[in-house]
C-alpha positions in Angstrom: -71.0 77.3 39.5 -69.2 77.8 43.0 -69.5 81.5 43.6 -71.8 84.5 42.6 -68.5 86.0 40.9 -67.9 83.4 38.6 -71.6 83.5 37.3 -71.1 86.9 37.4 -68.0 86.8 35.1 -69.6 84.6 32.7 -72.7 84.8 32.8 -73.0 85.8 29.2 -71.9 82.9 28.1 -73.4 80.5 30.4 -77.2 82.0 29.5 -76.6 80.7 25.8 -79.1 77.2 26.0 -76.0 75.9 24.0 -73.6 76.1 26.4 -75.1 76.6 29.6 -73.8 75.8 33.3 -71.9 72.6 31.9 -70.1 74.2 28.9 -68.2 76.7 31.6 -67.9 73.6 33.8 -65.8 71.9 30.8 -63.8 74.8 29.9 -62.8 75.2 33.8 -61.5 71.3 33.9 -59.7 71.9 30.1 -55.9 72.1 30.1 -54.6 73.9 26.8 -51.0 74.6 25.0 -50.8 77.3 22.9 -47.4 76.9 21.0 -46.2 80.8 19.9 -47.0 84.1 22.5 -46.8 86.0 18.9 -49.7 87.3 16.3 -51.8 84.7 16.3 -51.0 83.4 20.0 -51.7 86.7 21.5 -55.6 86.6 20.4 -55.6 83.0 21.1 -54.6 83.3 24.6 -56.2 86.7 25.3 -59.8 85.1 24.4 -59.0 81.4 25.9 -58.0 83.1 29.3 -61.5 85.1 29.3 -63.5 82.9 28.5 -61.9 80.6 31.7 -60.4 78.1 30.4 -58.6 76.2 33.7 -55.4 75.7 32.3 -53.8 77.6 29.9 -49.5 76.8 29.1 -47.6 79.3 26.7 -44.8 78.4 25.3 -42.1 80.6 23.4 -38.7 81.5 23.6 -38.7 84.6 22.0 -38.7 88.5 23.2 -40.8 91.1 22.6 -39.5 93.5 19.7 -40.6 97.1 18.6 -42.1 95.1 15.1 -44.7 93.1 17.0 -46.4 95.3 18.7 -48.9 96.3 15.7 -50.6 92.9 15.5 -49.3 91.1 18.8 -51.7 93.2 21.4 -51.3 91.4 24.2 -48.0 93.4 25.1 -47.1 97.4 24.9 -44.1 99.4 24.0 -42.8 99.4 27.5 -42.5 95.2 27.0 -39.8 95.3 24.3 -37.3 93.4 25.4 -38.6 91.1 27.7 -40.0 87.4 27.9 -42.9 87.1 25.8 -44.1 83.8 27.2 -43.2 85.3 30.6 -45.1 88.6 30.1 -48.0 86.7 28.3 -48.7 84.8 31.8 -48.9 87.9 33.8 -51.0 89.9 31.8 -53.6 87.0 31.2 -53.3 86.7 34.9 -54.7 90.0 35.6 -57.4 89.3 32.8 -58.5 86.3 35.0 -57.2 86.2 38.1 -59.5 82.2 38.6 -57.1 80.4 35.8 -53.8 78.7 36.2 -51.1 80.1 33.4 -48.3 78.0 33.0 -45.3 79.4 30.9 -42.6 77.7 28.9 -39.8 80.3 28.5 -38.3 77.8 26.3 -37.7 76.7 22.4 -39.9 73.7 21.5 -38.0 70.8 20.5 -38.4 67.5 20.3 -36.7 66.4 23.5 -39.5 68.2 25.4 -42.4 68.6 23.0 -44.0 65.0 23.9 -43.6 65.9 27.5 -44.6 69.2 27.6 -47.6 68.1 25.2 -49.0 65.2 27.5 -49.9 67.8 30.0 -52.4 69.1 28.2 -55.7 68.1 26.4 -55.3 70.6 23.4 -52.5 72.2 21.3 -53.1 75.4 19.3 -50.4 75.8 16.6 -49.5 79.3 16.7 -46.0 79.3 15.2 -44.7 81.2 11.8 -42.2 78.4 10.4 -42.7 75.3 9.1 -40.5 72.9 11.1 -42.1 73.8 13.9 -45.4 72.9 12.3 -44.3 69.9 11.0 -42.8 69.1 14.9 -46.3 70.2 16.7 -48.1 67.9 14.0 -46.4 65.0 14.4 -46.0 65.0 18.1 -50.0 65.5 18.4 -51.0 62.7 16.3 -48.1 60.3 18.3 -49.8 61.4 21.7 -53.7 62.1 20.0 -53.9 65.3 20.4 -56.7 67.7 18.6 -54.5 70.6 17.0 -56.1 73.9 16.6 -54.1 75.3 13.6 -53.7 78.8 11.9 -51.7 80.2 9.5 -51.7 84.0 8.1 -49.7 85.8 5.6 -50.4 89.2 4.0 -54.1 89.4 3.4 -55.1 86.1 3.7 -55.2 83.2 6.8 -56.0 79.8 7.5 -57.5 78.1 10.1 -58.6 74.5 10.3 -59.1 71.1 13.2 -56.6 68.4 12.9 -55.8 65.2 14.7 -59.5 65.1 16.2 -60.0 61.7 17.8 -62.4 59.8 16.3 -62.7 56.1 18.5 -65.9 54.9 16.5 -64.3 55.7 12.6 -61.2 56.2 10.8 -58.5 59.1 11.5 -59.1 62.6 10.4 -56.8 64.3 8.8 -53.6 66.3 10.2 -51.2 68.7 9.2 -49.3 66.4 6.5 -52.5 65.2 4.9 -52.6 69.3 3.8 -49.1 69.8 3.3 -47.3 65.8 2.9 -43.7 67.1 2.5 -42.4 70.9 4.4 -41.1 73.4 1.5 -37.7 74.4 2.3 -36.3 77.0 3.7 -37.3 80.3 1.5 -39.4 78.5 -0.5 -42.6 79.7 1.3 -42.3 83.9 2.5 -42.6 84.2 6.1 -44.4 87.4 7.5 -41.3 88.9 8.1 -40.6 88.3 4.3 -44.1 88.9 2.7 -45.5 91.1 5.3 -48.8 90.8 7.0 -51.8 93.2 8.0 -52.2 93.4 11.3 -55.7 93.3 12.2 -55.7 89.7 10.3 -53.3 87.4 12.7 -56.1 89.1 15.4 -58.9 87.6 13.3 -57.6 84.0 12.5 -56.1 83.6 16.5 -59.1 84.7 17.5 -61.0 81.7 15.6 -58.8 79.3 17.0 -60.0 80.3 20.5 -63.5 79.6 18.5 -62.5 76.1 17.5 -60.4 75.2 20.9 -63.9 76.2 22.6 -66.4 74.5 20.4 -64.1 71.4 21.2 -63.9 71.1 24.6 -67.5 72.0 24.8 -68.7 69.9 22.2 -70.9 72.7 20.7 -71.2 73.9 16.7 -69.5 71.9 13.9 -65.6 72.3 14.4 -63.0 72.7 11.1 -62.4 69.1 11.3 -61.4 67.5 7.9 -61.6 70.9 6.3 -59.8 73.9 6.1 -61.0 77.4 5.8 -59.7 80.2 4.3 -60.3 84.2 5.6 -59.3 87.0 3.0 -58.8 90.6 5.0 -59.2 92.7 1.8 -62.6 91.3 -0.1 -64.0 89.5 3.7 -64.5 86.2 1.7 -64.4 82.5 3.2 -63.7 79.6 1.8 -63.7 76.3 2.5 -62.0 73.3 1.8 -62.1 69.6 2.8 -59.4 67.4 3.8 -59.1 63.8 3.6 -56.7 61.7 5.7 -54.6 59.7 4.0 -52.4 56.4 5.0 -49.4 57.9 2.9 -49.2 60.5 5.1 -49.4 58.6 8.2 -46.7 56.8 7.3 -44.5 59.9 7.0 -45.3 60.4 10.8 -42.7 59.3 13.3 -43.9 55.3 14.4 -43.0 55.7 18.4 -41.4 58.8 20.7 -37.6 57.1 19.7 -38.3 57.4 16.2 -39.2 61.2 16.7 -36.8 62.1 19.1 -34.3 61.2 16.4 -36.4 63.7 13.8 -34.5 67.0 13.0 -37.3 69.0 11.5 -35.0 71.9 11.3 -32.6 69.9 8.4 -36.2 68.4 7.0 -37.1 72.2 6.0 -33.8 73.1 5.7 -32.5 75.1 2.7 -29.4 73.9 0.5 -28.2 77.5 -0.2 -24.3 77.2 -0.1 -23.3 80.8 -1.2 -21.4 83.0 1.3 -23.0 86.0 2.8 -22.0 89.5 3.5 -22.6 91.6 6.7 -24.3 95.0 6.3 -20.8 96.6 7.1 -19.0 94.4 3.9 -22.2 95.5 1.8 -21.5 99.3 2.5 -18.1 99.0 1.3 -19.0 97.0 -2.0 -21.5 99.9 -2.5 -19.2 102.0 -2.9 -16.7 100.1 -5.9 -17.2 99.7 -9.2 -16.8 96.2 -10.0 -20.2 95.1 -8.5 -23.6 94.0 -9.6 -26.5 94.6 -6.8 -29.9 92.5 -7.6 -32.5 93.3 -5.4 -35.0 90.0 -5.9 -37.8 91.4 -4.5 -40.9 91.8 -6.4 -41.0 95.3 -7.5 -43.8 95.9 -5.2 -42.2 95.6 -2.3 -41.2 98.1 0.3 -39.0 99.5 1.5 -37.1 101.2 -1.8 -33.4 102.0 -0.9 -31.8 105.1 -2.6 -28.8 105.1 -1.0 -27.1 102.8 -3.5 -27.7 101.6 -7.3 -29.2 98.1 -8.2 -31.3 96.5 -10.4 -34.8 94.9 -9.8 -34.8 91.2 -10.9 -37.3 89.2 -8.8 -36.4 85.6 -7.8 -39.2 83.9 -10.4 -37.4 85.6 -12.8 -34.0 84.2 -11.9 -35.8 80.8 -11.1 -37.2 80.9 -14.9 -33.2 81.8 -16.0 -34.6 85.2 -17.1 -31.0 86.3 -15.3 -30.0 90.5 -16.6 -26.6 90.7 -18.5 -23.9 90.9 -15.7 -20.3 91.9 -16.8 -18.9 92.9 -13.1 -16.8 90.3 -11.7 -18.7 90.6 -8.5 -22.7 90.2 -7.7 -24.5 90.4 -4.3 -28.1 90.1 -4.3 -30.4 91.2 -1.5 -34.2 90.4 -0.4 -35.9 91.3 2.1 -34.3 89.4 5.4 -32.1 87.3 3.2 -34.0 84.0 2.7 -35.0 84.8 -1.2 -31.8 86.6 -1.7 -29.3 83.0 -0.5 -31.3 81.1 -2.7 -30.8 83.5 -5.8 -27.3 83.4 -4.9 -27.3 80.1 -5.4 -29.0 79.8 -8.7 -26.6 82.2 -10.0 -23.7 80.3 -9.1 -25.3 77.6 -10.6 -25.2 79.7 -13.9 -22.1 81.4 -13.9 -19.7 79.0 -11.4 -16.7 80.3 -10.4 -16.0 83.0 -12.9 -17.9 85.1 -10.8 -18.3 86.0 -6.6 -21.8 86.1 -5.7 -23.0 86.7 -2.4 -26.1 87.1 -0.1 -27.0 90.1 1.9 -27.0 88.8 5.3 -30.6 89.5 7.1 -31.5 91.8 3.5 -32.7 95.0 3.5 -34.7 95.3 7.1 -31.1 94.4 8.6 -29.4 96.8 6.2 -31.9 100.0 7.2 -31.9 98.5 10.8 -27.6 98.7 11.2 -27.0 101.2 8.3 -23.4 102.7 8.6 -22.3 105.7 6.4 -21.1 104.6 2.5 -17.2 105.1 2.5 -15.9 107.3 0.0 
């Protein structure tokens, strides 16, 4: 080491025979992207950044909002509002003063993924939608780049290695050998849909620090080929193993052309065509008679409105055409941000057609609460 405050810094680490002198040496000349400054980027970065890793690039587009803060600890209440890539480099800056943080304030794309990527010698996925995964996958294995990946919803999260280079045997798996073809839109709940405990985005980020260190140090047994699975509420683990697959190669972009000319966003794009309604058009259709309201949430779920009548009639229900009696001439149905709720809309009209108007509730409930106006009377 150069100085008696780096040793001093960590020195904890560097005592461990494993890792010694030339595993702080490595993570000092690593360069690594971490794709999402939310729940599981946060850890990710927080731990990546102390442990001194040399180069560390953030990218997101996104702001910080009152609903992250109670799994995304990296920023505080005074943050709302402002850049999270942007505050993510100056607070890991003050962790580590002896890194270089390099932040993308921008949405990843594929115009400047494969650019952006070939700076660095690492990509940890920590996004929430699956276009983006599908994007981050397929850009790594066209440049061969390890992906650190992680995944958490509710209870339960995923972590696992993908894209490892192997130069003496065959490819390992990636991201499409696990999941060949994206779900579309509303298919799969997103956190902001199915909700998410907030200690457990802090667990799974922080394993992918785990596995972007045990990488680039060469120590331990990384998740390569296998995928394991954390559950919050009973502390079990699981683990699978993943095989690669030459069908799933071939659904990979052949050259940078070919996947500059990928939309990801239409690949996981829903075909909902019902219309939806603003909050302000759903307070006025409270308040006549000649409406249906569905909520097509799980009965479970929270929060409960009071402030108008409607029925409870999950979307598996409506999927399995288990639809309620409806004699109003007009329905709207509601979820929780509106992703379950435009695809129930759309199996409806599919059952009644036009003899009936069906809409969506635009952003469901959380919008509703979030912009609620006074009923008219």
């Amino acid at each position: 080491m150069d100085t008696n405050n780096l040793y001093e810094r960590y020195q904890r680490q560097i005592i461990l025979k494993e890792f010694g002198e030339a595993g702080q040496l490595k993570l000092q000349a690593a360069k690594v992207l971490v794709i999402g400054a939310g729940g599981l980027g946060c850890p990710a970065l927080q731990y990546l950044a102390a442990a001194g890793v040399g180069t560390i690039g953030i990218i997101d587009d996104d702001i910080v909002s009152l609903s992250n803060l109670h799994r995304q600890v990296l920023y505080s209440t005074g943050d709302v509002g402002v850049s999270k890539a942007l505050e993510a480099k100056a607070v890991l800056e003050k962790l580590n003063d002896g890194i270089t943080v390099i932040a993308y304030n921008e949405r990843l794309t594929t115009a400047n993924a494969l650019s952006i990527f070939s700076a660095f010698d690492i990509i940890v996925d920590g996004t929430d939608n699956f276009a983006t995964r599908y994007l981050v996958n397929d850009a790594c294995v066209l440049l061969g780049k390890p992906l650190v990946y992680g995944a958490v919803s509710q209870f339960e999260g995923q972590v696992a290695v993908f894209n490892s280079i192997n130069k003496t045997g065959p490819p390992t798996a990636n991201y499409r050998d696990l999941f060949p073809q994206p779900p579309k839109d509303g298919e799969v709940l997103s956190c902001a849909e199915a909700g998410v405990l907030g200690v457990l985005p802090g667990i799974i980020g922080t394993m992918q620090a785990n596995e972007t260190i045990k990488l680039i140090t060469g120590i331990g047994q990384p998740l390569i080929n296998s995928l394991l699975t954390f559950n919050a509420l009973n502390n079990q683990f699981y683990q699978l193993t993943i095989k690669a697959h030459v069908e799933t190669r071939a659904l990979i972009p052949l050259d940078k052309t070919a996947f500059l000319q990928m939309d990801y966003e239409w690949l996981c794009a829903s075909t909902f065509n019902q219309p939806e309604i603003t909050t302000l058009d759903f307070d006025t259709m409270c308040a006549e008679k000649n409406v249906t309201i569905i909520d097509v949430r799980e009965a479970t779920e929270l929060p409960r409105p009071i402030e108008f009548n409607y029925v409870n009639t999950p979307l598996v229900e409506i999927i399995n055409n288990n639809i309620p009696v409806i004699d109003t001439e007009n329905i709207v149905v509601f979820c929780q941000t509106g992703k379950r709720s435009a695809q129930a809309a759309q199996l409806l009209f599919n059952t009644f057609g036009t003899s009936k108007k069906i809409y969506s509730l635009q952003g469901g409930i959380v919008n509703w609460i979030k912009n609620k106006q006074p009923l008219q009377k």
